[in-house]
C-alpha positions in Angstrom: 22.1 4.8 -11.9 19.3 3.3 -9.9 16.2 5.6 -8.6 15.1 4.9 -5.0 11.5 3.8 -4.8 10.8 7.5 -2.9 12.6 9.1 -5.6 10.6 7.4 -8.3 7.6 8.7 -6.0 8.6 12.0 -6.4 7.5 11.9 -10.0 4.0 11.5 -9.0 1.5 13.4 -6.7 -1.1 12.9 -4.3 -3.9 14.6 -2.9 -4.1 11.9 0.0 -7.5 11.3 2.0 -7.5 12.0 5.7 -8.5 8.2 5.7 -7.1 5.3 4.6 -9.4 3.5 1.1 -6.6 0.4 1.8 -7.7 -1.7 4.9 -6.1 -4.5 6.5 -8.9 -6.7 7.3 -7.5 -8.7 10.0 -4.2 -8.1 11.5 -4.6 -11.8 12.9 -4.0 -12.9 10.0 -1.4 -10.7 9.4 0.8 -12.2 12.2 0.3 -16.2 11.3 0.8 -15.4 7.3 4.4 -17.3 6.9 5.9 -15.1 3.4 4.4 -11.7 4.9 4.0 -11.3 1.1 2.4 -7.7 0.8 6.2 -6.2 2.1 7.3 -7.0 -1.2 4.2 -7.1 -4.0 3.5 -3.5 -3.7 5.7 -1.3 -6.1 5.3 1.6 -3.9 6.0 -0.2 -0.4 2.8 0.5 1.1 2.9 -1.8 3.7 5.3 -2.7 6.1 5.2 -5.8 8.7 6.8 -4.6 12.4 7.7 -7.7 14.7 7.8 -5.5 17.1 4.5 -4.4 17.4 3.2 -7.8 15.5 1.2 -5.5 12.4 1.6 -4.2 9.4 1.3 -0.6 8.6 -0.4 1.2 5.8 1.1 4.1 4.1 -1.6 4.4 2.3 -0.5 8.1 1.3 1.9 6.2 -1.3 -0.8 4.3 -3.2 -0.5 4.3 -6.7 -3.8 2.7 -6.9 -2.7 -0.3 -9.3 -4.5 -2.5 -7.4 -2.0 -5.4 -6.8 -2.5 -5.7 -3.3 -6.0 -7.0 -3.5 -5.3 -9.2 -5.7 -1.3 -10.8 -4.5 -2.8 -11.2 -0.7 -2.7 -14.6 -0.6 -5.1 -14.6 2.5 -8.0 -11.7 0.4 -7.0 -9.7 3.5 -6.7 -6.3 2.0 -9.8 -4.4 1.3 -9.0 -1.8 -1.8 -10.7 0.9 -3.0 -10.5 3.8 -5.0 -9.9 6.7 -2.9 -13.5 9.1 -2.9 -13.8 13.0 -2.8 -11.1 13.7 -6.2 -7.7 12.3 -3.8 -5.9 9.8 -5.1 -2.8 9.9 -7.7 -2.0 12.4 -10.3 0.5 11.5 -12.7 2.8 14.5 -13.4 4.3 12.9 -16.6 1.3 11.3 -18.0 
């Protein structure tokens, strides 16, 4: 049986930031990049383009902090950090 990607997230916790440590640098950018490649390089599905609204959105509350998205962004146009203050990630099984 296959786990959902929220389910997997269940197995984790978060003490999440009241601001976001991953930054879309230019949403320009965003709307001419062709593959719209950070949809689908993030194994927790941070970010998510809307045509409608022509942006993508940060869920930045679902960061596992591997730190794939600053370096799959074709473009450089994520700015990561580690979150400050003791939020981030705690693994409950590991």
């Amino acid at each position: 049986m296959s786990q959902s990607i929220e389910e997997r997230l269940f197995m984790i916790r978060y003490k999440a930031a009241e601001q976001s440590h991953l930054i879309i640098k230019d949403q320009d950018t965003c709307l001419h990049c062709k593959t719209k490649e950070c949809n689908f390089f993030c194994p927790a599905d941070v970010y998510d383009w809307h045509p409608d609204e022509k942006k993508t959105s940060v869920a930045f509350e679902n960061c596992i902090e591997c730190g794939t998205c600053r370096l799959a962004c074709p473009d450089y146009n994520i700015e990561w950090v580690y979150p400050t203050g003791g939020h981030g990630i705690t693994y409950k099984l590991g």
